[in-house]
N, C-alpha and C positions, 0 to 999 in steps of 0.2 A: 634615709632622708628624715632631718628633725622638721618638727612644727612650723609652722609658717607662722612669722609674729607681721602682724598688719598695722601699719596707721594710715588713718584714714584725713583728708583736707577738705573741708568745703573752705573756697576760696574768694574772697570780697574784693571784688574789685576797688582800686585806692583810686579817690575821684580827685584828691590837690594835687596841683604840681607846683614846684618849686623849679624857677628858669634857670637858678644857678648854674653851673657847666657839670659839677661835680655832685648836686645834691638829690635827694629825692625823697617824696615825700610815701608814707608807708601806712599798711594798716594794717594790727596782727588780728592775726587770726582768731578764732572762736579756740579751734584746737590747738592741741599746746605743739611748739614745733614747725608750725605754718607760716608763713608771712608773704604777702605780695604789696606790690611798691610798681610804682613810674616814675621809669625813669629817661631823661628827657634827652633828646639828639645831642650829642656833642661837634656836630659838624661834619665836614664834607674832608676826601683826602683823595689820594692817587700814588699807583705805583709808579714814580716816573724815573727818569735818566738821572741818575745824579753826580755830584764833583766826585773825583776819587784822590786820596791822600796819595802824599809819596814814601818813601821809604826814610825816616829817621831816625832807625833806630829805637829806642825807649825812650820816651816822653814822661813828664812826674807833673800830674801822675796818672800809673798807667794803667793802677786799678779802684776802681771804684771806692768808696772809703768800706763801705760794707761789703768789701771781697766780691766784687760782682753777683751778688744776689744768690749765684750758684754756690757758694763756697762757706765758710764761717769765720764771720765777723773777727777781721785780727789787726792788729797797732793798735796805734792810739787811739783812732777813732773810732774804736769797737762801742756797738750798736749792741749790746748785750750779749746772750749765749751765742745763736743761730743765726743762720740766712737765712735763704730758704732752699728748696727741693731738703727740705729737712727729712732726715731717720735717725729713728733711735735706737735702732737696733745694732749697729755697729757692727763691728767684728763677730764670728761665728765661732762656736768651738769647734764644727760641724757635726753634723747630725741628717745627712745624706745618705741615699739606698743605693745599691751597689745596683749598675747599671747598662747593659751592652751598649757600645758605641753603635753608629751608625758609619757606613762606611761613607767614602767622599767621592763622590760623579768624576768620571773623568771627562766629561764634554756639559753643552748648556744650550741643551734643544729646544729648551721653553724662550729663551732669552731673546728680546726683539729687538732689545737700544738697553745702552747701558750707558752710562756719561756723567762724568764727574757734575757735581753742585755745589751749591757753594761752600765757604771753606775760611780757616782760620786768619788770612793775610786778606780777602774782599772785606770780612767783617771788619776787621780793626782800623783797613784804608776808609772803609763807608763815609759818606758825609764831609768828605775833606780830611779826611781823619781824626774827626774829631769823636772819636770812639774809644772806648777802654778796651785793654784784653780781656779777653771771654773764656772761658771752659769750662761745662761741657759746649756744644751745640742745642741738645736739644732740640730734638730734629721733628719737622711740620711738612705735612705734604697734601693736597688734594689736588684732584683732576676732575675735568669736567671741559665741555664743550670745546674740544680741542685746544685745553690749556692747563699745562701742568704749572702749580704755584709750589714753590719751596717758599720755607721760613725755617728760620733758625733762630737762636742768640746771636746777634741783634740785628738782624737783617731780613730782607723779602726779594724775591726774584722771579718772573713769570719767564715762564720758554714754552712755544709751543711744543705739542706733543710729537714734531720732528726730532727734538732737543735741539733748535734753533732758537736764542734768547729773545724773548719778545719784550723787555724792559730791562734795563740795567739793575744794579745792585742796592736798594734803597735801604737806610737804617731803619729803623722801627719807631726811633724817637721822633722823624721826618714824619712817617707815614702817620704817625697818632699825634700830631699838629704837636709837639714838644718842642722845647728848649734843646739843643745836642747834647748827648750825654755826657760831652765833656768840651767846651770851648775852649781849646789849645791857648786862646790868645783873650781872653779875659779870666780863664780857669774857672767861670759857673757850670755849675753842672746839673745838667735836668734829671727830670725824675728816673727811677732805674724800671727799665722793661724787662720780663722776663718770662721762660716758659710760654714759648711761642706755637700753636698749633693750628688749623684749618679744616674745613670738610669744605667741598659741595653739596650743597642741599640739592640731592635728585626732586622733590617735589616742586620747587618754585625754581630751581637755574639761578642760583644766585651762590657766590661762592661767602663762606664765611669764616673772619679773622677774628682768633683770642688770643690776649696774654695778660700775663699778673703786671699792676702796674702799682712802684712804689713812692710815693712823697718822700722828698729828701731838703733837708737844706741846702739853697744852691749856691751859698757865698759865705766865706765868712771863717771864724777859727772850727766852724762844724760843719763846714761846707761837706754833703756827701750823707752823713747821719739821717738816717729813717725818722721821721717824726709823727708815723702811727699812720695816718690814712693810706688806705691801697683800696684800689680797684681793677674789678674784672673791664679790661677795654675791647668790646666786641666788636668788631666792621664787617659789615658786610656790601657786598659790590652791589651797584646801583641797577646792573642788567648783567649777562652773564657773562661778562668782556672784563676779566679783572685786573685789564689794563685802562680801565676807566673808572669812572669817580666810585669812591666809596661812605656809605655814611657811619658813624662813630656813634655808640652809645660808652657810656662810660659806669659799671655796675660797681658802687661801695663796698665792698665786703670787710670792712673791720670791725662789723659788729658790736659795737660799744656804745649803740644807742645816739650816734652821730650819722650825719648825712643821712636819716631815713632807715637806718640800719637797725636789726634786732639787738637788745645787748645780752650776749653769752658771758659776761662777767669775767673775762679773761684777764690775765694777773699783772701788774705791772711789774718792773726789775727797778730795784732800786729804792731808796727813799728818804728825801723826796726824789722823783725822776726830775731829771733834766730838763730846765725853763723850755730849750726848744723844743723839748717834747711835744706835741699838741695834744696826741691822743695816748696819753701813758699804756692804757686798759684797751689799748688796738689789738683784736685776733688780726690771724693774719691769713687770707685766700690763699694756701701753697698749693703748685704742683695742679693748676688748672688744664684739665681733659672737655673736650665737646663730643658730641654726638648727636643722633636725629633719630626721630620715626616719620609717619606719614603726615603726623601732626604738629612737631616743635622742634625746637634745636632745645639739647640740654648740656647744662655746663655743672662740674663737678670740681668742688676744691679740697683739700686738708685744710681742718681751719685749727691752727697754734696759737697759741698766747703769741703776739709778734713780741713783746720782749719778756716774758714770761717764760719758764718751762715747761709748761704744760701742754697735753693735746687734747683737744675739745671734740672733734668726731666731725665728719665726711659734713659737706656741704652740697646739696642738689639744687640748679633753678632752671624752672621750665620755662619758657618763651613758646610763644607761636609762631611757628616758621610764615604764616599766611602775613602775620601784622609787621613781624620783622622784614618781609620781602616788598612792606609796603611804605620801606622807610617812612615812618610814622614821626610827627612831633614827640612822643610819646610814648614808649613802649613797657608794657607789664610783666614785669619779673615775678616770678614764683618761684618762693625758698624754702625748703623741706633741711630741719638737723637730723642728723642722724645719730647724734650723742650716747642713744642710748640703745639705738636700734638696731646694733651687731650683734650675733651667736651670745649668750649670756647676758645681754644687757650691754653690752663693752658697745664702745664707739665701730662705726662705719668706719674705714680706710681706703685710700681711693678706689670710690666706689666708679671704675670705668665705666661710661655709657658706650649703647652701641651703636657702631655706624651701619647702613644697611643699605648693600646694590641694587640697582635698578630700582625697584616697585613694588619690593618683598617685602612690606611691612606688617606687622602683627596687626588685626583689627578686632582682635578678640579684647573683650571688656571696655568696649567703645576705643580700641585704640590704645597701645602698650608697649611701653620704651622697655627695655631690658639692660641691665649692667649685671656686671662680674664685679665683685673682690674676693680678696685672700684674707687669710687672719693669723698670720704666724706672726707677722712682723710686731712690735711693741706697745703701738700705737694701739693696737687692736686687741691687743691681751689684757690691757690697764684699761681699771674705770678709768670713764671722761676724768682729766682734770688731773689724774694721779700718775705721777713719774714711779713706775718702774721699772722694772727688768723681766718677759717674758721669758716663755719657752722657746723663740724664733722658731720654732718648726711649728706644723697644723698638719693633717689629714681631712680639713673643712673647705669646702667651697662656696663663697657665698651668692646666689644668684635672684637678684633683687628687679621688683615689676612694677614701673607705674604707669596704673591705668586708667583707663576714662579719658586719654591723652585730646581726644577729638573736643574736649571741654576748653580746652584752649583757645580755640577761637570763639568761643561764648564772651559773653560779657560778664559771666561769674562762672569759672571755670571749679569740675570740683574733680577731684585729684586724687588717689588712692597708693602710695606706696608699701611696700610689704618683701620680705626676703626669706628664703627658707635655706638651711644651710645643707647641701650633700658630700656624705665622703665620698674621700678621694685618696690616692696613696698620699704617703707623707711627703711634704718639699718641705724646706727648709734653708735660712739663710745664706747665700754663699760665701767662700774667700775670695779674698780678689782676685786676677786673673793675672797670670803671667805673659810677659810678650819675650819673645823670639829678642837673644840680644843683637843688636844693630850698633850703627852711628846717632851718638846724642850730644850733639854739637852744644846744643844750651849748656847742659851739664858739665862739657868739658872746656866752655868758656868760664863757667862758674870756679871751677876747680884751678883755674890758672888766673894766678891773683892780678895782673896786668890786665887782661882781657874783662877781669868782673871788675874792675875798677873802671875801666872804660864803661861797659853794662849798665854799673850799678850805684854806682861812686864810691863804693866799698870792697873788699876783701870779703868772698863768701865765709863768714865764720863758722858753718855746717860741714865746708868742704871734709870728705870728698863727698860729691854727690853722683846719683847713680842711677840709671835707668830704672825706673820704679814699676809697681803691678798697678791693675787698672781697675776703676771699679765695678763690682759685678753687680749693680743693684740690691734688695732688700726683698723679693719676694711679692714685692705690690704688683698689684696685677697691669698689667699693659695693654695695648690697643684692643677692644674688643669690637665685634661684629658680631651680627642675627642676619643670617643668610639661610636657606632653602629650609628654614622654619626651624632652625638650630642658633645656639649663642655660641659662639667660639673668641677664646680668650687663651693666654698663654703667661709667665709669667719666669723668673730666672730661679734657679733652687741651686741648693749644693748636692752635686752628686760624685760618686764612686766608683772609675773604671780605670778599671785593672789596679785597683789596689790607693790609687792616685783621686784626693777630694778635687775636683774640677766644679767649674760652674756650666751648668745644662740648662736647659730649658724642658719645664713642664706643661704641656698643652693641654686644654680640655674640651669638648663637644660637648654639650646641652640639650636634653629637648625641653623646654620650658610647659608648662601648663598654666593657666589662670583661670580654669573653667570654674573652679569656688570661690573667685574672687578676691585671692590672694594670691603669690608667687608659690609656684611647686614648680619641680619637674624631675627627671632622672637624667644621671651623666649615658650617652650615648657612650664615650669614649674617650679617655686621656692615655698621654703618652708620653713618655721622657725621650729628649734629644738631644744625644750627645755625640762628642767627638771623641777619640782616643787620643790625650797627650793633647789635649788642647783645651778651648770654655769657648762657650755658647752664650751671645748674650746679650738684652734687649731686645727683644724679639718684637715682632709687629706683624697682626696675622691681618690678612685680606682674601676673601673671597667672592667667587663670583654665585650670579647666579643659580648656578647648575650644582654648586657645594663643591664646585674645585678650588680648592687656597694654595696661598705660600706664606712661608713664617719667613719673615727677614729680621736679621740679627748681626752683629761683629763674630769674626773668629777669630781669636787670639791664642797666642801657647805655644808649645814647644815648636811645630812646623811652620806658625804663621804668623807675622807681623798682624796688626788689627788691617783684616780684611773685609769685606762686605761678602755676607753670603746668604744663602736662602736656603730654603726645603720645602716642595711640593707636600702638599695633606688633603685626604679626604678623608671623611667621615667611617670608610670602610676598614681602610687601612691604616693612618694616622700618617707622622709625618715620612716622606722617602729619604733618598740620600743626602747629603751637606754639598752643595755645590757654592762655589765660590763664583760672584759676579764680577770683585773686581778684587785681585790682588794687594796686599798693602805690601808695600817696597821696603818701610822703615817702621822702627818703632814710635809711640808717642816722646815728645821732647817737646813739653808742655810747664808749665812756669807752676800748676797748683803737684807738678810731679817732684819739684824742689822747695828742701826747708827755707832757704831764704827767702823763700817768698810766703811760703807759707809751713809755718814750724809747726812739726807732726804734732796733733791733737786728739786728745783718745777719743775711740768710736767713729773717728770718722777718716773715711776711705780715700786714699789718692793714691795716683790720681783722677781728677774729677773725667767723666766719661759717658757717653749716653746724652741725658737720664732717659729717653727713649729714641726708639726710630718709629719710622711711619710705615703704610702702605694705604693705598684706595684705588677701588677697584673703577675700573673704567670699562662697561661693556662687558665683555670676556676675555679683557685685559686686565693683569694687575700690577699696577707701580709701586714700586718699593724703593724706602730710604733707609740709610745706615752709616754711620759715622765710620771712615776710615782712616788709613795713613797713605799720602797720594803721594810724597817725597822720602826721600833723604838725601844728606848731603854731609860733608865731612868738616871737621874743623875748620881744615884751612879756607873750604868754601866759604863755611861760615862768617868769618871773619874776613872776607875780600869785600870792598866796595861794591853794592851798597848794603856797608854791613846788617848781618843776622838776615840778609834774606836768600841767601845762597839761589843766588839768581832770579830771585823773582819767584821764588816757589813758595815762599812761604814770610812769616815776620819771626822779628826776633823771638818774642816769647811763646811762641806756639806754632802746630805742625798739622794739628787736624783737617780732613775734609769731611766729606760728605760724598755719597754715590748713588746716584737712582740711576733706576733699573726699570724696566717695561718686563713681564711676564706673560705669555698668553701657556696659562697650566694646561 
């Protein structure tokens, strides 16, 4: 175990407020790296019933101008390098430990409900259909008070925990009082929503909504172009019924010294930039994670140059779950950089916070939220600010502690974060993941110049195209949890079975310490888990009370279409067999899996997949989500009225679902 590096916050409450919808007014800190801000209600909202689109086919246009946010900016209206859920790690050459497989359950004893959610044809129908195509999902889940909430790209859905729907299929742009993402019938288009997540706060019963949200031009010859502002938009439910009203805060993070924000000096692209530009010098909140202790909800982003190439290091801000549960005119954000606060000085990279069952929270050092990251990935190996090209592998774990959390509900709250890094075996970045060949109807519409001209209004000039691999993430660390006084975390690696680079999943047990004041502890336990002739991937670990978990992940590869599956783990033994919850029938036949939609670009993976799944423990229950393939169907399905959706299963340009799952381990 290396040094523990500490930085320390006392934090000043910010006494102006600005009423603006968007603004806030701020006050930094004494210490360098600090800053708290109020920022002010953005109003009331509800999950309720809403229109659903019909089947038409492809609409133009069908994606967002900035490639749906998940993807990298391409045509004309390219919005510089990046979208977002940004890596720069790119392709591997690999550099993965040769590893025994784990065998596959032939039954699913733990398994109490298992039931498809939502899925690629409700998202794009949402709102009348006035929605773009999407991929990935990026998949959101919490439970609570007998009510499971999905959220995805770009959608929300409550079902009781019968898996009976207690509200229809709402977009996200509805739910956070927006413009629709795309008005079919005046073609404006609202701001781009993305990276959708949730928890239940066990302390107060109130379930709570985040996603990155981006300012765009919404008419005109730049209609769709980012023009720098983005914020963290947080909702949380009014009472614990989150089929009833919710209130909205709306958190700045492009940091450039606008709206109340710090300025991290982040680089503009271009010069001069673009009159629409508003905020050239905008970082940008990627890849926003929440979590809780017994004191606050915490939110975590990658903050990038948004048209820049640079990455600037992990983003933390603390809330207090007691003031946020009391929908306030006003609520107190705390922002911790961590620019320089990774293993050598290097940047933070999602730094996951953890979620925590029941009533198990730390209350050593007044109170102490715990997060995992990793540091193979690129972002983490370059100084702040410096593009370049790491090792992609690590043998480091980083596990980071802020304490004094109970300060939060003070009127000057003061705050102490700190990380010490422990080895661990080596993971390292994986290759993409092979699928099982099937029927890929888009592709073999594409390929037949009659049908893409109907499609597309062109001749695929890529043809042929071809069922493609999937992406297997970068190594950043995914869902994390602190249960029976352990942090457990999990993240995707390249590994070696039977001779064969596969992507697996690397898992780790923690006993944390803080008793000097700063982040220490020792690994209890890590584990590799794989499959033979297949990839393991995005994992999402959930545990109960008593220290029983399940990892839920996709399996893809030589025996499986992307299916949803799990593996039981305890602390003793690590993880058990690969059990499959719900079969996938087909391959992906996804629009970012084909060049004409999107022409191959180096370093980056498709197609698009993940970027995570979920679980949350309910009780001595644990629910899990995972992106799967729920259809296929064949050409000529394809192509029968009403075309591209071969029956109602799916839409034209995509195929993905979703599948939760109830576990009692």
């Amino acid at each position: 175990m290396k040094a523990s590096k500490t930085f320390t916050v006392v934090v000043v409450l910010a006494m102006l407020l600005n009423a603006a919808q968007f603004m806030a007014t701020s006050v930094a800190l004494a210490s360098p790296g600090g800053f708290t801000r109020q920022i002010p209600s953005g109003g009331t909202s509800s999950i309720a019933s809403a229109v659903t689109g019909t089947d038409t086919g492809i609409q133009s246009p069908e994606f967002s101008s900035a490639a749906e946010g998940d993807t990298i900016d391409s045509g004309t209206n390219s919005d510089g390098h990046y979208g977002v859920n940004r890596s720069f790690s790119g392709a591997t050459t690999g550099n993965g430990r040769q590893v025994n497989p784990h065998k596959q359950a032939k039954s699913n004893p733990e398994l109490n409900l298992s039931m498809d959610g939502l899925n690629f044809r409700q998202q794009r129908l949402a709102n009348g259909g006035n929605q773009f195509s999407l991929e990935p999902p990026d998949q959101g889940l919490c439970v609570g008070n007998g009510f499971v909430v999905e959220t995805i790209n770009d959608v929300i859905r409550v079902f009781h925990t019968d898996g009976t729907p207690a509200t229809g299929v709402v977009d996200l742009n509805t739910f956070y009082g927006y413009p629709a993402a795309i008005n079919r019938t005046t073609i404006v288009q609202g701001p781009e929503i993305t990276d959708p997540s949730c928890i239940y706060d066990q302390t107060t019963g109130h379930f709570i909504h985040l996603v990155l949200t981006l300012e765009v031009v919404p008419s005109g010859a730049n209609r769709g172009r980012f023009i720098g502002p983005n914020h963290l938009d947080l909702a949380v439910s009014n009472t614990s019924n989150p089929t009833g009203a919710w209130t909205i805060y709306r958190i700045p993070v492009q940091d450039d010294g606008t709206d109340g924000t710090p300025d991290h000096n982040c680089s503009p692209a271009g010069s001069p930039p673009p009159a629409f530009r508003t905020n050239p010098s905008a970082c940008i909140g990627d890849y926003p994670h929440i979590g809780a202790d017994r004191n606050g909800i915490y939110l975590e982003t990658n903050e990038y140059d948004f048209f820049g190439d640079a990455y600037h290091g992990s983003q933390i801000y603390a809330i207090s779950n007691a003031q946020l549960a009391s929908l306030p005119a006003s609520l107190t954000v705390t922002q911790f950089d961590t620019a320089t606060m990774g293993p050598g000085g290097k940047p933070g990279f999602t730094i996951w916070p953890a979620q925590t069952p029941g009533n198990q929270f730390s209350n050593d050092q007044g109170g102490t939220e715990y997060f995992l990251s990793s540091n193979a990935a690129d972002e983490a190996q370059c100084d702040s600010e410096v593009v370049c090209q790491g090792t992609r592998t690590s043998n480091q774990l980083v596990l980071w502690a802020l304490t004094n959390t109970s300060s939060l509900g003070s009127g000057s709250p003061s705050l102490s974060l700190s990380n010490t890094a422990i080895t661990v075996d080596q993971y390292a970045v994986p290759f993409a993941s092979n699928q099982k060949a099937g029927n890929v109807p888009l592709a073999d519409c594409l390929n037949d110049d009659p049908c893409s001209i109907f499609l597309n209004g062109i001749a695929d000039p890529f043809k042929p195209e071809v069922e493609g691999v999937l992406d297997s993430n970068d190594t950043r660390m995914q869902q994390v949890d602190y249960a029976n006084g352990k942090v457990w975390g999990a993240l995707d690696t390249d590994i070696i079975v039977n001779g064969v680079h596969k992507a697996g999943i690397e898992y780790f047990i923690v006993v944390p310490d803080v008793s000097s004041g700063s982040a220490g502890g020792r690994l209890a336990l890590q584990g590799t888990l794989a499959l033979a002739g297949n990839n393991l991937t995005y994992p999402a670990i959930g545990v109960t009370t008593s220290g029983r978990g399940v990892i839920a992940f996709t399996v893809v590869g030589d025996d499986h279409y992307p299916s949803a599956g799990y593996a039981s783990m305890d602390a003793l033994i690590g993880a058990g067999d690969v059990h499959i919850a719900a079969e996938g029938v087909g391959p992906q036949d996804g629009f970012t899996e084909y060049r004409l939609f999107f022409p191959v670009v180096p370093g980056v993976p498709r197609p698009r997949w993940g970027d995570y799944g979920a679980a949350a423990t309910d009780g001595k229950s644990i629910w899990i989500a995972s992106e799967y393939i729920a259809q296929t169907c064949t050409f000529a399905q394809y192509t029968t009225a009403p075309f591209g959706s071969c029956g109602g299963t799916r839409a034209s340009l995509g195929n993905w679902a979703t599948r939760i799952s109830k576990l009692t381990p």
